[in-house]
C-alpha positions in Angstrom: 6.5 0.6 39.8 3.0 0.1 38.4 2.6 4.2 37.8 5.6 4.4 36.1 4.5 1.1 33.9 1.0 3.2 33.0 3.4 6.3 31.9 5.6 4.0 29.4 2.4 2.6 28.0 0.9 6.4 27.6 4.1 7.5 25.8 4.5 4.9 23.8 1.2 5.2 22.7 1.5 8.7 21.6 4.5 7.7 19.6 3.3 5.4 17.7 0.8 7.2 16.5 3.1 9.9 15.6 1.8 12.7 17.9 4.4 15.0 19.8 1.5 16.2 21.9 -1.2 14.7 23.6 -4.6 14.7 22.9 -7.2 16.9 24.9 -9.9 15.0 23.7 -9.6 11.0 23.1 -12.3 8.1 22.8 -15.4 6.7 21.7 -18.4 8.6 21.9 -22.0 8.0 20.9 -22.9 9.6 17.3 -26.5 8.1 16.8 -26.9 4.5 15.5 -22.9 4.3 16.4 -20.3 4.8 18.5 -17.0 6.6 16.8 -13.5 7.6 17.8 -12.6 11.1 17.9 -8.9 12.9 19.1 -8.6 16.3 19.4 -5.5 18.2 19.9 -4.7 21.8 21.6 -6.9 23.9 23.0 -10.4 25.7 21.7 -9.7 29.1 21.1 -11.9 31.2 18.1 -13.0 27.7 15.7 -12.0 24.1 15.7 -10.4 22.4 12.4 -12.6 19.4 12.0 -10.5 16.7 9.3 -12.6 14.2 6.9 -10.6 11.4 6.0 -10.4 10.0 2.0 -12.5 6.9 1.2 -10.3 4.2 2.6 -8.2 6.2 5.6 -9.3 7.4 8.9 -8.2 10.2 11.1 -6.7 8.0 13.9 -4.2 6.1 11.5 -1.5 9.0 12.5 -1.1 10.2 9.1 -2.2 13.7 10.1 0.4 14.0 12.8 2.8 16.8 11.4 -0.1 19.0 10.3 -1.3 18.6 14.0 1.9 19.6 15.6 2.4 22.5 13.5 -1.1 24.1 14.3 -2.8 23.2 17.5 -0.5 25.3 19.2 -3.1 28.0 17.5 -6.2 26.6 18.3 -8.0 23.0 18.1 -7.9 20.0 15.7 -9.4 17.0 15.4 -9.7 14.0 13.3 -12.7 10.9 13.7 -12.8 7.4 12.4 -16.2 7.2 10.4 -18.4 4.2 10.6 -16.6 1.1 9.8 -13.1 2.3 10.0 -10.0 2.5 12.6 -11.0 2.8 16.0 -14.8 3.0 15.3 -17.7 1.0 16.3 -19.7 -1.1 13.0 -22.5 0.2 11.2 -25.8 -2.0 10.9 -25.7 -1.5 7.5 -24.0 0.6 4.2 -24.1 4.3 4.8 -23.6 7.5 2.4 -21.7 10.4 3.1 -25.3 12.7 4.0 -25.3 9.6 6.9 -21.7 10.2 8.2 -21.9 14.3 8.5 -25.8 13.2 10.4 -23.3 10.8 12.9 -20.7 13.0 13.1 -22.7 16.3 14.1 -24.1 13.7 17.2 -20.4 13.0 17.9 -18.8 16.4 18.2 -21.9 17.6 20.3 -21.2 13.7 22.9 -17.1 14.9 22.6 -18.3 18.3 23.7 -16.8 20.0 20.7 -18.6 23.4 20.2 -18.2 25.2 17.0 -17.5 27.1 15.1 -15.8 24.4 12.6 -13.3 24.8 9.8 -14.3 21.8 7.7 -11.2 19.8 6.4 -11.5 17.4 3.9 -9.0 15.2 2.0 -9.7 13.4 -1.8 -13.3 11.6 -1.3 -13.2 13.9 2.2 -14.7 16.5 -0.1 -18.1 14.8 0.5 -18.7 14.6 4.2 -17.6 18.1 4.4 -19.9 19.6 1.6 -23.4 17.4 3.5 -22.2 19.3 6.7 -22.3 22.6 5.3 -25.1 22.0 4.3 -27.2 20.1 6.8 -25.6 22.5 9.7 -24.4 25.9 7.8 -24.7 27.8 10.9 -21.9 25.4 12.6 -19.1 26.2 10.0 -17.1 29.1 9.5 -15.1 28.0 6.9 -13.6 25.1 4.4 -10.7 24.0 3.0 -10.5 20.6 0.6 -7.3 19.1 0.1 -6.4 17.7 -3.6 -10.1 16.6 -3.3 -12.3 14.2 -5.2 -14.3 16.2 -7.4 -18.4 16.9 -6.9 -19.5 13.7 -8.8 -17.0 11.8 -9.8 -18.4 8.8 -9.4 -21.6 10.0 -11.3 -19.5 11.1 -14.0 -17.5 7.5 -14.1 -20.9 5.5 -14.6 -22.0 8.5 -17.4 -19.3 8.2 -19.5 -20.0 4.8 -20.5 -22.6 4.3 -23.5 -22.7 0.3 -24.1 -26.0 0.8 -26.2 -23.8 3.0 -28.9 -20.3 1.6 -29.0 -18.8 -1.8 -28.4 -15.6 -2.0 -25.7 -12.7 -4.4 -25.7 -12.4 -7.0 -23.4 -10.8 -4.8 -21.0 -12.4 -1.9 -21.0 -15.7 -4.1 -20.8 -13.9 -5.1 -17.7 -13.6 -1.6 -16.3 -17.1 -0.9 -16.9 -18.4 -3.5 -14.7 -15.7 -2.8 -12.0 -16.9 0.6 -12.1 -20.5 -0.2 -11.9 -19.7 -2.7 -9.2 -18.4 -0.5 -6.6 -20.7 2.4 -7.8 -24.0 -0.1 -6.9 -22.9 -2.7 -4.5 -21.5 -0.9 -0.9 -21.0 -4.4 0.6 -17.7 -5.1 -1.5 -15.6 -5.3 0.4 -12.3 -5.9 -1.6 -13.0 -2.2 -3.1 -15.2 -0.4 -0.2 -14.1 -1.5 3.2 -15.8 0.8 4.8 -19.1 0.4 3.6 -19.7 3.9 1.7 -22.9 3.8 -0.3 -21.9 5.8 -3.3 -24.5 5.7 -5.1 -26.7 7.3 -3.0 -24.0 9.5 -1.9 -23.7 10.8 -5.8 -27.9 11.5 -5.8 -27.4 13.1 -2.3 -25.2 15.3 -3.2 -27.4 17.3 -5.8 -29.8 18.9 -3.5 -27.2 20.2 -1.6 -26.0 23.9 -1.4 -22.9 25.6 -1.9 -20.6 27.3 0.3 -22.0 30.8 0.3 -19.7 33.5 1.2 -17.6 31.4 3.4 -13.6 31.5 3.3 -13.0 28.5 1.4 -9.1 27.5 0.5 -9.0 24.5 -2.3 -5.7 23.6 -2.2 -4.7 21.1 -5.1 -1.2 18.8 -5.8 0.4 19.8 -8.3 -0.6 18.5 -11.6 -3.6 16.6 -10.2 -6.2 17.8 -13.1 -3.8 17.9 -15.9 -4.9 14.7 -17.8 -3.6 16.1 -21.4 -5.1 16.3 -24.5 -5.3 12.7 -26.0 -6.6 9.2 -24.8 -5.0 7.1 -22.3 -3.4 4.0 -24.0 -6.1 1.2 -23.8 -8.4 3.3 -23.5 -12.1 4.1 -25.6 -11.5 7.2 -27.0 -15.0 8.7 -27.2 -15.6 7.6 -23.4 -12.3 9.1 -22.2 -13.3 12.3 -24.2 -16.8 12.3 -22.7 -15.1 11.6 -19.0 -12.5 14.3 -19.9 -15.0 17.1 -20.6 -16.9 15.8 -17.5 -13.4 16.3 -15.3 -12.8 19.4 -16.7 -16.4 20.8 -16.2 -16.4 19.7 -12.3 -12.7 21.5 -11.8 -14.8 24.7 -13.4 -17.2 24.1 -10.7 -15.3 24.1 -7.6 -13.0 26.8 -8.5 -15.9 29.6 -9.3 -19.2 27.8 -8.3 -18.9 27.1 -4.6 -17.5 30.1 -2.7 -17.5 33.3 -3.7 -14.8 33.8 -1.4 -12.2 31.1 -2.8 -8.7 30.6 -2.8 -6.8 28.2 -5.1 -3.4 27.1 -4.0 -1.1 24.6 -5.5 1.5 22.6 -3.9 5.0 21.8 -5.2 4.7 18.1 -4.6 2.8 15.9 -6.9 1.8 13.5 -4.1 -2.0 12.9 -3.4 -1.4 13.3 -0.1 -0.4 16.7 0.8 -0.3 17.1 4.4 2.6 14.0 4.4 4.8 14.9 2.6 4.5 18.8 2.4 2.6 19.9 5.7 4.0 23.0 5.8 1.6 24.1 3.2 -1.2 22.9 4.7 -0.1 24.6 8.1 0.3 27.6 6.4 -3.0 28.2 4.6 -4.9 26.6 7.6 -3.5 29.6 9.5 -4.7 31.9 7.1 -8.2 30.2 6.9 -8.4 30.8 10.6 -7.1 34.0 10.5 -9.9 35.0 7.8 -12.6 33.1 10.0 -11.5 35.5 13.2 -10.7 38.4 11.2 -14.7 37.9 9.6 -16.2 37.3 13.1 
């Protein structure tokens, strides 16, 4: 009776995270200063999707699950908890993005997960990805960001304030120091759970390099940069103007400044999250993506 107990429990488990399959790899591992989760599903075959979660979410909240079914019958995925989050041990302290691609090279290499990798990364996923490139280019063989947060965005928020040149509303003085808030202080945890130093995450990020030469897919929602033409009601219109021009410049960036292999792709739903509610675009370029990483190796 007791095996047959042990079985329910398994499949129930799967199920409620919302996998059809089970994982090949499941657990905690050792990734430096920190143990993290990491479940990885179907079988290594030429390069292993590797997914980076947005700011608040973490790969073993099931949200994935459709994108996983529809490829790891063509090779490996897998998706981690960072520091903080899900099924993932606590950090001593408030760490940046640079600090989470550091952990999670130790983690894939305690998992036994060899690459090469196809860096995935979702919204603020965007930044884990780019520090791995560049702290261990040799390791990845491609990249694709999904509707992602833009190269400093967070810089960009705190510039586009001027307090010594213009006077705010009540409000907007409000949003300034939200803003600067979260920007500074890591251990709020009503606005960063997880403990994500952005600050340092934003200074970081500069000295880092680019993609190269290296099949990169930025697939966007659709809609998500068209902010129109005129201030936001309530809004300062010099600083929305100055963050405008900003937003505008960093979209520039990431479609002709990072790879010069790039592919732009928009979806037909407007949602943030892509892979919910339309995997089967997702699927579909990460099948080309790994058909362009074979095809190139």
């Amino acid at each position: 009776m007791k095996p047959l107990i042990i079985n329910i429990i398994l499949l129930l488990s799967f199920s409620c995270h919302g996998q059809g399959i089970p994982p090949s790899i499941a657990g905690k591992f050792p990734a430096g200063d920190v143990n993290l989760f990491i479940e990885c599903y179907g079988s290594h075959s030429e390069a292993t999707f590797v997914v980076h979660s947005a700011f608040n979410a973490f790969g073993s909240e099931g949200s994935w699950s459709n994108v996983i079914e529809g490829i790891s019958d063509k090779t490996r995925i897998c998706v981690y908890d960072r520091a903080n989050s899900g099924k993932s041990g606590r950090a001593y302290s408030p760490y940046s993005y640079k600090t989470s691609a550091v952990r999670l090279n130790k983690l894939l290499k305690s998992a036994g997960v060899k690459p090469p990798f196809i860096m995935v990364g979702h919204s603020f996923g965007s930044y884990p990805v780019r520090f791995y490139n560049h702290l261990f280019t040799e390791d990845v063989a491609g990249i694709m960001l999904i509707d992602p947060t833009q190269y400093g965005m967070w810089y960009n928020k705190i510039a586009k304030w001027q307090p010594s040149l213009e006077e705010y509303s009540e409000e907007q003085e409000k949003d300034r120091l939200l803003e600067l808030e979260v920007f500074n202080n890591p251990q709020d945890t009503k606005y960063n759970p997880f403990s994500i130093d952005i600050r340092n995450s934003e200074y970081e990020l500069k000295d880092t390099s680019d993609f190269g030469d290296k099949p990169f897919v930025l697939l966007w929602a659709k809609g998500s940069h068209d902010i129109g033409t005129s201030p936001s009601p309530g809004s300062h219109p010099d600083v929305w103007f100055r963050m405008a021009a900003m937003f505008k410049q960093s979209i520039e960036n990431m479609h002709t400044q990072l790879s010069s292999n790039t592919k732009i792709v928009y979806s037909q739903t407007t949602e943030h999250d892509i892979f919910v509610h339309e995997p089967e675009t997702v699927i579909v370029q990460m099948q080309k993506l790994l058909d362009s990483v074979n095809n190139g190796r």
